[in-house]
N, CA, C and O atoms as CSV, one atom per row, in Angstrom:
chain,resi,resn,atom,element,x,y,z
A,1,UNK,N,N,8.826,-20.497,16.619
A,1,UNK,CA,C,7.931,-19.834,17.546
A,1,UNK,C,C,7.076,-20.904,18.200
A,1,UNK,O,O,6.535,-21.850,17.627
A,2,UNK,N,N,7.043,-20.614,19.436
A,2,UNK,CA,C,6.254,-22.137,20.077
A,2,UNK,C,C,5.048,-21.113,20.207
A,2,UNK,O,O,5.041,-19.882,20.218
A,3,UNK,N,N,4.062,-22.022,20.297
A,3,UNK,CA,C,2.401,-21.423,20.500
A,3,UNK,C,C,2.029,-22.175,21.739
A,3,UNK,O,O,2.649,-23.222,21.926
A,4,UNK,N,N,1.248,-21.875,22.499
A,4,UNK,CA,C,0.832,-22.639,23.360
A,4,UNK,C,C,-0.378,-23.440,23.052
A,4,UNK,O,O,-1.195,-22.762,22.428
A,5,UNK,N,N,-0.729,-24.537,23.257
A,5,UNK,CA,C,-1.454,-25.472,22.447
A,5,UNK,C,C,-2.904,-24.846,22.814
A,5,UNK,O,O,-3.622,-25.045,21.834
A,6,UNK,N,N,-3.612,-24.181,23.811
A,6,UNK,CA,C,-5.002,-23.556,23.259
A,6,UNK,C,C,-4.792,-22.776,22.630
A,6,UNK,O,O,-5.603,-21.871,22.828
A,7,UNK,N,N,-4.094,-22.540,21.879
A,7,UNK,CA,C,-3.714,-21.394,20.695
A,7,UNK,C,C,-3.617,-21.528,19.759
A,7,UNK,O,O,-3.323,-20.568,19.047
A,8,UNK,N,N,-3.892,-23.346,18.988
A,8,UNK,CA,C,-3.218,-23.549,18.290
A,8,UNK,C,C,-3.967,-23.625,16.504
A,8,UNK,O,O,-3.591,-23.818,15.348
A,9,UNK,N,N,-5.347,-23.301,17.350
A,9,UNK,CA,C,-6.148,-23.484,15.946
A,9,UNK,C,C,-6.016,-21.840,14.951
A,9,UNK,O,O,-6.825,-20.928,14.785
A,10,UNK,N,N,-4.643,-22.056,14.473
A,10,UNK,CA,C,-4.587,-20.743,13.853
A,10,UNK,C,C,-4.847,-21.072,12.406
A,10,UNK,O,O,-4.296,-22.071,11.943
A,11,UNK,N,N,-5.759,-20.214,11.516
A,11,UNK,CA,C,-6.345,-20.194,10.090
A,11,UNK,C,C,-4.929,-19.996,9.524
A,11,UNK,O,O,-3.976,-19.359,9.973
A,12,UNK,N,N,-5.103,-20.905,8.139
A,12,UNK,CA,C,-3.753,-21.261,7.205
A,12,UNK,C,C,-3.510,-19.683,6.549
A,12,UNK,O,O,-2.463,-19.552,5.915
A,13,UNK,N,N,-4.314,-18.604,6.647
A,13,UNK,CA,C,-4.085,-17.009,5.925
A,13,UNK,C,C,-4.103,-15.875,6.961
A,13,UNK,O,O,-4.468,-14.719,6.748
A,14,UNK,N,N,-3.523,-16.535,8.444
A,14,UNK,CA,C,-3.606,-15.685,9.221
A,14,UNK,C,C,-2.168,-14.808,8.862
A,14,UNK,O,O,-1.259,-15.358,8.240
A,15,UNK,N,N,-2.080,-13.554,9.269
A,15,UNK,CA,C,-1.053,-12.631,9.105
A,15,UNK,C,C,-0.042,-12.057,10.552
A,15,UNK,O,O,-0.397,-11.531,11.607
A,16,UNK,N,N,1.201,-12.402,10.076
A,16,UNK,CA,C,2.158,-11.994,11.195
A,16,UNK,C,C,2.295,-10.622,11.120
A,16,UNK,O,O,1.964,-10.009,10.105
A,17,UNK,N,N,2.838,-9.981,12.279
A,17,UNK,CA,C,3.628,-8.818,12.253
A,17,UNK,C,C,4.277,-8.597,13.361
A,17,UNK,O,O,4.011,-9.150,14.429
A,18,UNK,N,N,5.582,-7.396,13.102
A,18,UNK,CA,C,6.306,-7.670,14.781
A,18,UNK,C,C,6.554,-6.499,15.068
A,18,UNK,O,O,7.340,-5.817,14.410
A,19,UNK,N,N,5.819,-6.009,16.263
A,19,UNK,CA,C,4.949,-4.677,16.678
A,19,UNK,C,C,6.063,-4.874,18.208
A,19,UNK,O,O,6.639,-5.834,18.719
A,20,UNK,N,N,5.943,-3.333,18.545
A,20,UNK,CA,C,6.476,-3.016,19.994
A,20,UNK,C,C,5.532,-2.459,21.033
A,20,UNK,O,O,4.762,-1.499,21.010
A,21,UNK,N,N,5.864,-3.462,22.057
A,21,UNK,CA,C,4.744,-3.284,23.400
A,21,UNK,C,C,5.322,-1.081,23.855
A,21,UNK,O,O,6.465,-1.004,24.305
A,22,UNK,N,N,5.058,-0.591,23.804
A,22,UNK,CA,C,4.559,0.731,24.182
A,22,UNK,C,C,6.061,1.265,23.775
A,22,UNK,O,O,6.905,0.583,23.194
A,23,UNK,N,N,6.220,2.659,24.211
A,23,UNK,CA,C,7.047,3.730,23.350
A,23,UNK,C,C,8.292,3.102,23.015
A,23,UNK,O,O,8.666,3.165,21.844
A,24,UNK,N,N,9.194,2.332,24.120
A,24,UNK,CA,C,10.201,1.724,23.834
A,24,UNK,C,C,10.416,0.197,24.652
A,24,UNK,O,O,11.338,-0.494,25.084
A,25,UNK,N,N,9.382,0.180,24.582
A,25,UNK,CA,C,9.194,-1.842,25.288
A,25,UNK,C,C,9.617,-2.846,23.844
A,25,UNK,O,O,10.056,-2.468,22.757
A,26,UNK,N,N,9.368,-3.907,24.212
A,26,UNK,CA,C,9.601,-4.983,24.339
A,26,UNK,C,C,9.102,-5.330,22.501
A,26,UNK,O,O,7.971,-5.008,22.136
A,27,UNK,N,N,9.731,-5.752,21.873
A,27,UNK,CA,C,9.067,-6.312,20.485
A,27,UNK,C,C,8.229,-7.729,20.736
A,27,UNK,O,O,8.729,-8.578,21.473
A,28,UNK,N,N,6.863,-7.973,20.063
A,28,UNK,CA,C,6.548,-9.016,19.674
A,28,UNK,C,C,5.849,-9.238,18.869
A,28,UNK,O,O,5.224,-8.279,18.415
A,29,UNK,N,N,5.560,-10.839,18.191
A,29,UNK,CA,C,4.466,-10.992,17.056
A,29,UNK,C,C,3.111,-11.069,17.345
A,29,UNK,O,O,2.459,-11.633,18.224
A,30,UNK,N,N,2.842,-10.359,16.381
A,30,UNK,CA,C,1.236,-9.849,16.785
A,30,UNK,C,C,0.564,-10.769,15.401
A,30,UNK,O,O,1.156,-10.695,14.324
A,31,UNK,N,N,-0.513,-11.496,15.511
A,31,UNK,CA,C,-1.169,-12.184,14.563
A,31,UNK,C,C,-2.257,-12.139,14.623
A,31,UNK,O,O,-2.901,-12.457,15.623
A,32,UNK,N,N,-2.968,-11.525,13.027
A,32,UNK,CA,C,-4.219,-11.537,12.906
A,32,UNK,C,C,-4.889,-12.486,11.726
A,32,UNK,O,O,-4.552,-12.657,10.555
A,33,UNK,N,N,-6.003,-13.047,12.530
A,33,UNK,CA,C,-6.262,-14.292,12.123
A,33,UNK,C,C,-7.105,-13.836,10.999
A,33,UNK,O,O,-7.819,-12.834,10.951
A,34,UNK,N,N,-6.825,-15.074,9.777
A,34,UNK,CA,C,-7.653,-14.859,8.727
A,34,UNK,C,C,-8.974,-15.896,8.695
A,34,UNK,O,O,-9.213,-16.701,9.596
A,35,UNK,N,N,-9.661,-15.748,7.669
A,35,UNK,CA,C,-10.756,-16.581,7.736
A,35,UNK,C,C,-10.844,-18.021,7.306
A,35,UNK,O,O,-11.911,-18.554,7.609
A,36,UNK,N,N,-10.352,-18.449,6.946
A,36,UNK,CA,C,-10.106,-20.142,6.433
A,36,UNK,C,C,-10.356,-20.796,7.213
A,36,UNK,O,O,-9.892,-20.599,8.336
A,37,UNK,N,N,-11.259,-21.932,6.931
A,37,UNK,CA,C,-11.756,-22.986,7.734
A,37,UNK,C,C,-10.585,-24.173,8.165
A,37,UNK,O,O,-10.700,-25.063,9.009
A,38,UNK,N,N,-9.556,-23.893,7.379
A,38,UNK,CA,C,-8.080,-24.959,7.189
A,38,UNK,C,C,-7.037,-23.948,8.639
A,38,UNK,O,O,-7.015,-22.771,8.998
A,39,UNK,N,N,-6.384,-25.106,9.039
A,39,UNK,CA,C,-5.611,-24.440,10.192
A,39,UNK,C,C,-4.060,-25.330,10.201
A,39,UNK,O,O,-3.780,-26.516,10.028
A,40,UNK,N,N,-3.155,-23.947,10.532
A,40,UNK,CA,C,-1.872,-24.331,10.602
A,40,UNK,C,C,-1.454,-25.760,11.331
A,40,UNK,O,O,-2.203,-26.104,12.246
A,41,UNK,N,N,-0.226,-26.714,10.991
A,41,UNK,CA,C,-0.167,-27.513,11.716
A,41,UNK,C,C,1.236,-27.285,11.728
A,41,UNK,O,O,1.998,-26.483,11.188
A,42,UNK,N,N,1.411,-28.934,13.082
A,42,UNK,CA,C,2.931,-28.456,13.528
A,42,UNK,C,C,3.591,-28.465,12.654
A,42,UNK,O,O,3.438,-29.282,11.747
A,43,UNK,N,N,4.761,-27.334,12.658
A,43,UNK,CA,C,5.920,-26.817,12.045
A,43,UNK,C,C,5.679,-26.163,10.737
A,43,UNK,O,O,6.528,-25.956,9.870
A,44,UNK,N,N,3.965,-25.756,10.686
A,44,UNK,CA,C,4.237,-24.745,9.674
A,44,UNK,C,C,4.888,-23.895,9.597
A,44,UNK,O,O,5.885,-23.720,10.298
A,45,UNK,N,N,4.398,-22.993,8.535
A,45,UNK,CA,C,5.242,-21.757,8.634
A,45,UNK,C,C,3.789,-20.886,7.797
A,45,UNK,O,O,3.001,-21.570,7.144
A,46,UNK,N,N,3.601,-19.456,7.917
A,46,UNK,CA,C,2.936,-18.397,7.159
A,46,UNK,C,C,3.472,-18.099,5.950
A,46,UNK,O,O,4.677,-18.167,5.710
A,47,UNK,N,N,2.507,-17.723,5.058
A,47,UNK,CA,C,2.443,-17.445,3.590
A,47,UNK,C,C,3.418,-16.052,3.436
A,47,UNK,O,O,3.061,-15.057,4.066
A,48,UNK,N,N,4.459,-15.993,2.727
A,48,UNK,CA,C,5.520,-14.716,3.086
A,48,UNK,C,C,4.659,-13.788,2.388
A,48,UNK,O,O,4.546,-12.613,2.738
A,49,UNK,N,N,4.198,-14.174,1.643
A,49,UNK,CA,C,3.099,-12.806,1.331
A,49,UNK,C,C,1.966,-12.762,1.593
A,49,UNK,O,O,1.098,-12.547,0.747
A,50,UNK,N,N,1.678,-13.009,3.158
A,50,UNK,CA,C,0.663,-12.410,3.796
A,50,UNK,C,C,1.544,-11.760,5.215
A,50,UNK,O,O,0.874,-11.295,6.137
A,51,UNK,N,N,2.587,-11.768,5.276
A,51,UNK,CA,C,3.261,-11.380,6.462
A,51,UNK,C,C,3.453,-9.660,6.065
A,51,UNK,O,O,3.687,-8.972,5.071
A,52,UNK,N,N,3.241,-9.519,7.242
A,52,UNK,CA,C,3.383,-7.738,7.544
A,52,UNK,C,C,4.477,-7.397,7.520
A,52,UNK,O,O,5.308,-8.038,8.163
A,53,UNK,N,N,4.813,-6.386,6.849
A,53,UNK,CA,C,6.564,-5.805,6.758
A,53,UNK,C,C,6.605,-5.064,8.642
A,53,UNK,O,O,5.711,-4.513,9.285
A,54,UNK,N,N,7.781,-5.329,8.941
A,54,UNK,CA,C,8.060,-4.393,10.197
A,54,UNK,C,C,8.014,-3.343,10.259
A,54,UNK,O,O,8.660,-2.629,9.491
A,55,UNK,N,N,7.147,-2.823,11.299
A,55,UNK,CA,C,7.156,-1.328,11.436
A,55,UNK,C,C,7.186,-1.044,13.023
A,55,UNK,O,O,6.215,-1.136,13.775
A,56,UNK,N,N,8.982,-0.546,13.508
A,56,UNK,CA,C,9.140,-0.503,14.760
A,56,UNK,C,C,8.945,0.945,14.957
A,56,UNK,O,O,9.494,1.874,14.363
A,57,UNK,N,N,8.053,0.972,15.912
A,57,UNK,CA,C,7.770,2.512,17.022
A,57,UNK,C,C,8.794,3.564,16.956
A,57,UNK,O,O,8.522,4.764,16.927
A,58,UNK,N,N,10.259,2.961,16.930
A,58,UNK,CA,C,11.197,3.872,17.323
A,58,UNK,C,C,11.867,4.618,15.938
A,58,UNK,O,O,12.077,5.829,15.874
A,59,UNK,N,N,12.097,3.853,15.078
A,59,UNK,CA,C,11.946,4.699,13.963
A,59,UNK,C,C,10.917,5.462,13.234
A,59,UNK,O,O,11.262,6.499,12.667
A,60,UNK,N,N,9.676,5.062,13.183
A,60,UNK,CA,C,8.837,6.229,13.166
A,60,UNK,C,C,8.520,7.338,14.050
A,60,UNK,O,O,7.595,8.123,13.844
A,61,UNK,N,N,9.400,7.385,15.148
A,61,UNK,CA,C,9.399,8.118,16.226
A,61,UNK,C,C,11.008,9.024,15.385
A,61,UNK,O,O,10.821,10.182,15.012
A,62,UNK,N,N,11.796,8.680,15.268
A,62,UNK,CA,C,13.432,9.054,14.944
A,62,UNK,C,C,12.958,10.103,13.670
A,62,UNK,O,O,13.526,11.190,13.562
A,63,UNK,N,N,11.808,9.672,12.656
A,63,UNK,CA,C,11.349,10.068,11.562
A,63,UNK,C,C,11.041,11.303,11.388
A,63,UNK,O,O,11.403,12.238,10.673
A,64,UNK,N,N,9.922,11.000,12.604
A,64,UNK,CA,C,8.791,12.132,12.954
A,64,UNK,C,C,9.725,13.444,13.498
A,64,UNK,O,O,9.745,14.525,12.909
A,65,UNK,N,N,10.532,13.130,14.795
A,65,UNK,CA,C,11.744,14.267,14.885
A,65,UNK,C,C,12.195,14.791,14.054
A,65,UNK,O,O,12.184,16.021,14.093
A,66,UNK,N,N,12.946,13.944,12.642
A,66,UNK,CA,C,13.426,14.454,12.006
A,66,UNK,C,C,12.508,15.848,11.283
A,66,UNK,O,O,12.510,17.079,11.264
A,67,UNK,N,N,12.026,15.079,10.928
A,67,UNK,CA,C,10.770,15.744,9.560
A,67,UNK,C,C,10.308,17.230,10.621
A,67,UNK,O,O,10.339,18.286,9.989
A,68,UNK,N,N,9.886,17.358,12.188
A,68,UNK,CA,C,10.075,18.322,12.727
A,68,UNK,C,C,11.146,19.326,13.146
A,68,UNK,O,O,10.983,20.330,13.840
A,69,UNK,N,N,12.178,18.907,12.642
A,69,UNK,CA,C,13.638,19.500,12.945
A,69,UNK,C,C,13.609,20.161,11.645
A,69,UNK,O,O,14.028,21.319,11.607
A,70,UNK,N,N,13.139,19.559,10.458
A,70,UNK,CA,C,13.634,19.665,9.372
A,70,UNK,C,C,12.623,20.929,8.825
A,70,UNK,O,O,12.931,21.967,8.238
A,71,UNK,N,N,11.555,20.517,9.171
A,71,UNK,CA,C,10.853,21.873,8.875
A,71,UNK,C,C,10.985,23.230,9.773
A,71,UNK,O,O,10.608,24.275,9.243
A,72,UNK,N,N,11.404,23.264,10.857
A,72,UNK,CA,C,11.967,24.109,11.880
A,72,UNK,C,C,12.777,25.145,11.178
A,72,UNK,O,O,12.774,26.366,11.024
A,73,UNK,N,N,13.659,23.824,10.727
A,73,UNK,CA,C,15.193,24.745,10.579
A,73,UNK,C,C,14.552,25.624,8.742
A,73,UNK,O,O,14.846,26.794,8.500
A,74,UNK,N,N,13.851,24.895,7.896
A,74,UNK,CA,C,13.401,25.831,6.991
A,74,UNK,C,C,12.375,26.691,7.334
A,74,UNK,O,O,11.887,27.360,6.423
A,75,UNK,N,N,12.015,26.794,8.275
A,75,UNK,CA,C,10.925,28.037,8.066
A,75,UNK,C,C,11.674,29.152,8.465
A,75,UNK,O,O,11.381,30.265,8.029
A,76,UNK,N,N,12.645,28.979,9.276
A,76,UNK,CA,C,13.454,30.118,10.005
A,76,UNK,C,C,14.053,31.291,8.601
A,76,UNK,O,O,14.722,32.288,8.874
């Protein structure tokens, strides 16, 4: 992942995640910075257990249908 260099003072416990720009746009990593006075350098990498599990829009969207289909068809 390239960063652009005013970007680059990212805290060593900041947290990834890879979020989708609106109902069915575009995926990207979204990072929220942690507090540490220590900052990533080139070619780090993030702590795998501070990284956010994926959670894409469209399957919690596929979900949510379901789970409304599903109660539909039992109440009938």
């Amino acid at each position: 992942l390239h960063i652009e260099p005013q970007y680059r003072k990212i805290p060593i416990d900041t947290s990834a995640s890879i979020l989708t720009a609106g109902l069915l746009g575009e995926q990207y990593i979204g990072l929220e910075a942690g507090a540490e006075d220590e900052y990533l350098e080139n070619n780090s990498q993030l702590d795998p257990g501070i990284a956010q599990s994926a959670v894409i829009l469209e399957q919690l969207i596929g979900r949510l249908l379901y789970s409304m289909a599903n109660n539909s068809t039992t109440a009938e």
